[in-house]
N, C-alpha and C positions, 0 to 999 in steps of 0.2 A: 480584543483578547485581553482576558486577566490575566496576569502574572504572581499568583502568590510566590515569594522568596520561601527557600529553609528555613530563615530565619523566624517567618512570619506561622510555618505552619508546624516548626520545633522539633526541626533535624536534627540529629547526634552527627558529631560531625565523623568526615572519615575515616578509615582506619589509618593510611597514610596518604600522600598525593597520590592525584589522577593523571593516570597516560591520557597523553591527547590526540583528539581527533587529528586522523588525516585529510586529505582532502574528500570532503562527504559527498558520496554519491545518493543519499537521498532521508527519506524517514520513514519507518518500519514502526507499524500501529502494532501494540502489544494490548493486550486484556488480563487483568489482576487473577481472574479465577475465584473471586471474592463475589456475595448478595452485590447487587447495584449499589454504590451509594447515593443515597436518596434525601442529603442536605450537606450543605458546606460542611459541617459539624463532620457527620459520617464521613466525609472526605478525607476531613482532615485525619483522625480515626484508622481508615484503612491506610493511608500513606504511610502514618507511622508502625504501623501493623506488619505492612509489607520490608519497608525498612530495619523492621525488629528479625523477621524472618531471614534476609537475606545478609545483615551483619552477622548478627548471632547463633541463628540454625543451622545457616551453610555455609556461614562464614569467610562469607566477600568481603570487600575493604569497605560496599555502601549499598544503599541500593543499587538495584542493577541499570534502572533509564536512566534518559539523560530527562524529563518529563513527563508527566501523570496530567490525567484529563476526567475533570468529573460530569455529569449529566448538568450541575449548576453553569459550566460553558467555562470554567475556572482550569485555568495548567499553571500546575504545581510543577517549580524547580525541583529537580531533584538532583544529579551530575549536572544540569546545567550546561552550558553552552561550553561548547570550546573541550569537553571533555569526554572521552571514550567509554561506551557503554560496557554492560557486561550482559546484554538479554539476545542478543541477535541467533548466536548458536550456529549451528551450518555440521554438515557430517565428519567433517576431520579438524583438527587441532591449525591447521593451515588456516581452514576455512571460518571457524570461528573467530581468531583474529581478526582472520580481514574485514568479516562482518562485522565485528566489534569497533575497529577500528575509522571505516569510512561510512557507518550509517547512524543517522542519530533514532534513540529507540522514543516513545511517548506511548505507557501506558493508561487505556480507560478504566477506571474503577468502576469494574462491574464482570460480568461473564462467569458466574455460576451455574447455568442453567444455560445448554447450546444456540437455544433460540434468544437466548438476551439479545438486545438491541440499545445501541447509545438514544442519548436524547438527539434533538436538532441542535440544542446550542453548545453539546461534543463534537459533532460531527462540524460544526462551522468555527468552533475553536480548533479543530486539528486541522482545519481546510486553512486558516491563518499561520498556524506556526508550518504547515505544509510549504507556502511561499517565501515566508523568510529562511526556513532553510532550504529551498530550492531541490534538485535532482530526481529522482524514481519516488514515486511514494508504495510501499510494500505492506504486505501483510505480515506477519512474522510465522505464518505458514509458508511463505515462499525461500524460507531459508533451513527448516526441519519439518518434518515428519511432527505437524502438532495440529489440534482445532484452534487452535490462540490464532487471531482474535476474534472467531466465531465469521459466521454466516455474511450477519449484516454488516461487517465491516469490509469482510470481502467482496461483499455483491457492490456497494459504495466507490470502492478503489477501481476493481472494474468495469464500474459505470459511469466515469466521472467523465466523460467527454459528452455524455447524453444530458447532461445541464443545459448545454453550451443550445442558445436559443435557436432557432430552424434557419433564420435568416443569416445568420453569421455566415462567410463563404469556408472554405476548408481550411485555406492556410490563415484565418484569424483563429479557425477553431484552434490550432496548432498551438500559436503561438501563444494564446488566452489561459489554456487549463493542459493541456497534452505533457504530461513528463514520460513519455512511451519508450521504453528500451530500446534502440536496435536489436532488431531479431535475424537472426541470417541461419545459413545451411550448417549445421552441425550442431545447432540449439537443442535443446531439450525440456519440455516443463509446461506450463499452465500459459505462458501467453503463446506458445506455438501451438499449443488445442485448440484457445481462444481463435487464430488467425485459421484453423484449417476448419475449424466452424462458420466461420462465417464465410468462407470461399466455398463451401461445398455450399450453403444455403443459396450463393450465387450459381456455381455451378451444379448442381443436383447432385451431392454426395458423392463425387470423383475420387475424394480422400478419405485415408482412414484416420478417422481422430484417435491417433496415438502419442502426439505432443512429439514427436520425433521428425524436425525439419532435416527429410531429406530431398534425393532427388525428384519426385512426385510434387511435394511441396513446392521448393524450388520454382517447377515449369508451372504450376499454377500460378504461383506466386507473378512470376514473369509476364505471363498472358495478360494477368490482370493489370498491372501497370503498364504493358501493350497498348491496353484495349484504352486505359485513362489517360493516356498521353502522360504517363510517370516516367523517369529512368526506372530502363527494365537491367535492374542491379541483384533482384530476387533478394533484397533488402527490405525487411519492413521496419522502417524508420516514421516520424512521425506523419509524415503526408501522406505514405500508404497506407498506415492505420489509423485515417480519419478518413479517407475516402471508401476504405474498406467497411469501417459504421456508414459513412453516409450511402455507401449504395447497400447497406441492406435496410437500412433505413424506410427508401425508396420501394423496396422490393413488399416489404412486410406493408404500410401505406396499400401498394395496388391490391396484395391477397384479402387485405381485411374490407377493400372497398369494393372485392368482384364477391366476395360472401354477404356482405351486405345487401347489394344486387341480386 
């Protein structure tokens, strides 16, 4: 992973000091809304572009990330480590904050057009700074009411345990690439759809995919870590949402091989 500094690619410096990060619970991929840039050059270009926009236009203390990601595989300093974002958003002034405060932001320069897609050497420079700073890794859809950061970065974040090679057993898948939220009874949102998606594809559509973990979910939920010899805690942590990929995994494998037949 490259590291271009401020310095190197000609930040105006803050308006005053940065609030600092709390304890991070993970990294939230943003997208400029900007043409792709499509050379270091452009990069450089659009960073100060966006930096110009959100000093001057809307008049933040800096840019809003804490880093920027080009298709050349390059992340760009921008708040930098250790310092509190201003891009996460969330529906209430509460919620803003806190998103602000415990997740570091890293936007790709590009996402004009919905179907944009990073290159490979974006997506394995955010897969790097993704480990060093540890926790959830998020879309910045998962926190407002937005397309940012497009399609392909959310099919990416939600696909990210289906790398992990066929042999691997479950709990290395876990421990290898899985930063899986606990999900439990009272959730609501896109990874309790994900879980009642792939339970109905087990169980023949028993649930209604309304992203609303409640008592249905639950007893599904239970069965199935029953049936896997899991604690049946109706908890989906990260050993039941790897075994949950791996038996549909399993499942999709036999459908394409009795059509084949």
């Amino acid at each position: 992973m490259k590291l271009i500094k401020r310095s190197d690619w000609g930040a105006n410096s803050p308006k005053s000091s940065y609030s600092k990060l709390g304890e991070v619970k993970g990294l939230v991929i943003h997208w400029s809304a900007y043409p792709t840039a499509m050379s270091e050059d452009e990069e450089y270009s659009q960073i100060k572009t966006i930096q110009n926009l959100h000093q001057n236009d809307r008049g933040w203390n800096d840019i809003a990330y804490n880093y920027c990601v080009g298709d050349s595989g390059n992340i760009y300093e921008a708040r930098g480590e250790g310092n509190r974002s201003a891009a996460q958003g969330g529906n209430t002034r509460q919620e803003v904050n806190y998103n602000n405060k415990h997740y570091v932001a890293v936007c790709w320069l590009g996402g004009s057009n919905p179907d944009d897609q990073p290159s490979k050497e974006a997506v394995l420079a955010v897969k790097e700074l993704w480990k060093q700073v540890g926790g959830e890794l998020r879309p910045h859809s998962s926190f407002k009411s937005t397309s940012c950061p497009g399609d392909a970065w959310r099919k990416w974040i939600d696909g990210r345990l289906t790398i992990v090679p066929k042999e691997v057993e479950t709990k290395e898948k876990v421990k290898e690439v899985s930063r899986f939220t606990l999900v439990k009874k009272g959730d609501r949102g896109q990874s309790v759809e994900e879980i009642q998606i792939m339970l109905n594809m087990i169980n023949k559509n028993q649930l209604i995919v309304d992203g609303d973990y409640g008592a249905k979910t639950l007893a599904a939920v239970v069965a199935f870590q029953k049936k896997y010899k899991l604690k049946p805690d109706g908890i989906v942590g990260q050993l039941t949402y790897a075994k949950l990929i791996e038996v549909n995994r399993k499942k999709a494998r036999k459908v394409t091989k009795y059509k084949i037949e």
